[in-house]
Structure formats: structure tokens, C-alpha cells
N, C-alpha and C positions, 0 to 999 in steps of 0.2 A: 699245265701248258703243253704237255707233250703231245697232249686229243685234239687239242690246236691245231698245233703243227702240220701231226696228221693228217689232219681234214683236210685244211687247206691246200697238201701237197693233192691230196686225192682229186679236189676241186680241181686242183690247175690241170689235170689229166683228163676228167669227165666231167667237162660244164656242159651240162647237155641235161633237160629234163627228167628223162628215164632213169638216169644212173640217183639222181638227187632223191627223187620219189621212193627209191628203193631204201636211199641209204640215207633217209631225213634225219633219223636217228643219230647218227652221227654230227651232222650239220646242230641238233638241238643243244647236244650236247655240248662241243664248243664254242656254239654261241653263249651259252650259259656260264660257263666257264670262262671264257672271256669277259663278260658281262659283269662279273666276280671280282674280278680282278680291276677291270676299268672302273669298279667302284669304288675301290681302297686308292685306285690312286686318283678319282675325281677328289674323296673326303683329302687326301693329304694335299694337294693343291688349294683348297679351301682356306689351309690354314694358313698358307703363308700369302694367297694372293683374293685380299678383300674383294674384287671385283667378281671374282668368280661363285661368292658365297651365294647360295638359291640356288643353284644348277641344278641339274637333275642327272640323270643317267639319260634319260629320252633327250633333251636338251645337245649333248656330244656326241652319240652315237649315231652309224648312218645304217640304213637298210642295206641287207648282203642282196635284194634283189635288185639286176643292175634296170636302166629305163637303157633300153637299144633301139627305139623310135628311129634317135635322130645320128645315130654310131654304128658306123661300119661292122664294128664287131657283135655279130648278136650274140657271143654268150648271156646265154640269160642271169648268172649268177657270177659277182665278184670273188675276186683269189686272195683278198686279205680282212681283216678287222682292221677297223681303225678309233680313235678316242679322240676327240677336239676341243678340249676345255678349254670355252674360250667366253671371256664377256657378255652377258644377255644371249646367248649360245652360238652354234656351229654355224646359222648364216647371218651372225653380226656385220660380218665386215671389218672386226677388229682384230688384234692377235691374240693368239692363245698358243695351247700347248699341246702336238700334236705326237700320239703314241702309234706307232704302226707294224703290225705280223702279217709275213704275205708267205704264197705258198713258194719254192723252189720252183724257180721258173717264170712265176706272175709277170715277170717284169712290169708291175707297176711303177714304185722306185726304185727297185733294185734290189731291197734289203729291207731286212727289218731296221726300224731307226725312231728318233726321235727327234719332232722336225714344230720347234718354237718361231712364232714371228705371225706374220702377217701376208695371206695369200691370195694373187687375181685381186691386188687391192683398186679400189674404183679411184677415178684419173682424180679428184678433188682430194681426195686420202695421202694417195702418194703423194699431190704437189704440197700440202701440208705435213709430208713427214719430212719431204726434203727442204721446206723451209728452216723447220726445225735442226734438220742434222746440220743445215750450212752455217746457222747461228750458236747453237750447242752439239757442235759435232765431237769437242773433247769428250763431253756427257754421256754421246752418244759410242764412243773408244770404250770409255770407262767402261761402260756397261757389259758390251760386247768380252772385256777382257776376266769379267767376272764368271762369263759362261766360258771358262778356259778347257771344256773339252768338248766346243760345238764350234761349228766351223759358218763361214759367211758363204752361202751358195748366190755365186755369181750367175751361173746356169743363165737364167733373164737379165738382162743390163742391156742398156742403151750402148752405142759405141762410141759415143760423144757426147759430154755435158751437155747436161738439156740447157738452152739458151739463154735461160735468166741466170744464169751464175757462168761467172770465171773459167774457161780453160782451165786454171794452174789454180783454180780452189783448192785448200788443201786438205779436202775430203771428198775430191772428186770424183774419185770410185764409189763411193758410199750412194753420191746425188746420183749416178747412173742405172742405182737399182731400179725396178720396178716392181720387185717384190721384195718383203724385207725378210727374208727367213734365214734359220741356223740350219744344221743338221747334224746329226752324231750315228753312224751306222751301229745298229746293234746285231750281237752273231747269235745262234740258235745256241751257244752258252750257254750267254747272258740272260737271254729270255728262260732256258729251265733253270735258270739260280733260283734259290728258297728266299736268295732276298731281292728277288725282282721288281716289287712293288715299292719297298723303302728305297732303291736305286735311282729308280725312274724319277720319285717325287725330288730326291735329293738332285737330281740331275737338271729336270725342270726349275728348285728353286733356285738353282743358277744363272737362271734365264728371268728372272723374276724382271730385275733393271730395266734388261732389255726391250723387254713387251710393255712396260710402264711406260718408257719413252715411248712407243710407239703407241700406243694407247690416248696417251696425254696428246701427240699429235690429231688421231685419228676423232678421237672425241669432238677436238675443239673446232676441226673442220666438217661434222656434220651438226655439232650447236649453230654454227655458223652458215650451214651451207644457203 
């Protein structure tokens, strides 16, 4: 993890083609590396969340070259790795489980972390998670309370219950979401621990509940749509 790290910090200093070309070697290297790693813990997810069984490694993973077409920033190349085990893969539309290393400074999210749930979900997805939370919102407590060291990122929320429910529903923060994600910041520790891999998967099967309920939502509203 440490060539990782490395890199990445190197990347956030010279995203710039010249410097890359010279030092591809480096770049192969932690991707490879990464790639290793994002493997043990795609198989340890497998075992505890049947939906994700058939994944691939190509299936999660995203290209470190960025598209700058349509974004102001043209660095041509991204400042972190990332891992997104999630359902029939990375552009389901459902939740999964998502692992992330960025370089000091990326400001992508801020931090390395680990970020379960459901993201940019489409308006039919949401209105059928919040069907669900307002009818099985204790279910949807429960679950939340099992992933006891992941946190509920408010960050997106509406400022007022969307229309079809109550003011004074009594999980009317929950229906405000528009995205349903946890988060747990991880520190450059945690990522060089020798048991990083058993961490993570353990950390994810805590979130197991969580993305089931939102899963079972998201499913029944594109069976449906």
C-alpha cells in the first residue's frame, strides 16, 4: 500500500502528461497493486452479499484516465483508486460498496474512506426508496444501526419533505435524502495495516442490511418501472 500512496501523492503534484510518460512505471505498479488488493476484498464481499457473486474485478473498477471533454479541469489523469462492488456492476444504479485511496491534497472526498449505499440515484429509485423508508423506516433504523461505525452523509438533502409525506413523518430526515450513502473516513494507518483487507470486508459486512434494504427498493422500482 505504501507505492500507493506514493504515487498518488506524486500524481496530485504532476498531472500533467510529461511527468506520467516518464514515470508510467510507477503508475503500473500501483495500479497492480491496488488491483491485488481490490481483489481479496471484491472475493470477501462475495461471501457474505449473494448479489454481488459473478463480479469481476473489470466490472468495479474505473479507468485512472479522466474524460476532461466536458470539465473544466483538464488534468488528464485522476489522484485516487477506487473499488465499487456493487449489483450487476459499477453502472447498476444500485448500492454497493464503495473503497477509496486519494492522493494528499486530491480533494476528491477529502480522505481515504469507505462509502456504502446508493449514488446520483435516478428520481424513480429514490421515490421508491422513500416509499419504502416511510412504510419500514424502523427496518430501515435497524439496519443503519448495525453499520455502527458508518455515518449517514446528509451533504444532499432536500430542505423540506418532499410533498407526498407528512411534515412531522417520523423519519423525515431519512425521506429528505436524495442520496442514500454511509461514510467512515479511513487514515493512511489504517490503509498500511497488514490487515487491511480483512478490515474493510468486515467493515462492509456491516453495511450488508443496509444496501439490501435499499436494493429491495431499488430492484422493485425498475421491475416495475
Amino acid at each position: 500500500m505504501k507505492e500507493i500512496l506514493e504515487f498518488l501523492n506524486l500524481i496530485v503534484e504532476n498531472n500533467n502528461r510529461p511527468w506520467f510518460q516518464q514515470h508510467k512505471d510507477l503508475y503500473i505498479n500501483a495500479q497492480n497493486k491496488f488491483n491485488a488488493i481490490a481483489e481479496q476484498i471484491l472475493i470477501g464481499v462475495q461471501k457474505f452479499d449473494p448479489l454481488t457473486r459473478g463480479l469481476t474485478l473489470k466490472d468495479c473498477t474505473y479507468r485512472f484516465y479522466r474524460d476532461t471533454r466536458f470539465s473544466p479541469d483538464k488534468s488528464p489523469y485522476k489522484r485516487h483508486f477506487g473499488l465499487f462492488i456493487c449489483p450487476n456492476g459499477k453502472k447498476s444504479g444500485l448500492a454497493g460498496y464503495y473503497f477509496h485511496i486519494e492522493g494528499e491534497g486530491a480533494e476528491y472526498l477529502g480522505h481515504h474512506g469507505l462509502y456504502p449505499g446508493m449514488y446520483m440515484c435516478e428520481p424513480f429509485i429514490t421515490k421508491s426508496v422513500r416509499e419504502d423508508i416511510s412504510t419500514n423506516g424502523a427496518d430501515f433504523e435497524k439496519a443503519l444501526k448495525k453499520a455502527k461505525n458508518f455515518n449517514m452523509d446528509f451533504s444532499s438533502k432536500l430542505k423540506k419533505v418532499p410533498k407526498d409525506y407528512p411534515a412531522d413523518h417520523p423519519y423525515a430526515e431519512y425521506l429528505k435524502l436524495k442520496d442514500f450513502c454511509l461514510y467512515q473516513a479511513i487514515t493512511n494507518e489504517q490503509i498500511l495495516s497488514k490487515n487491511l483487507v480483512e478490515w474493510v470486508v468486515e467493515e462492509f459486512r456491516s453495511c450488508y442490511d443496509f444496501n439490501s434494504f435499499l436494493n429491495r427498493s431499488a430492484l422493485f422500482a425498475m421491475e416495475n418501472k
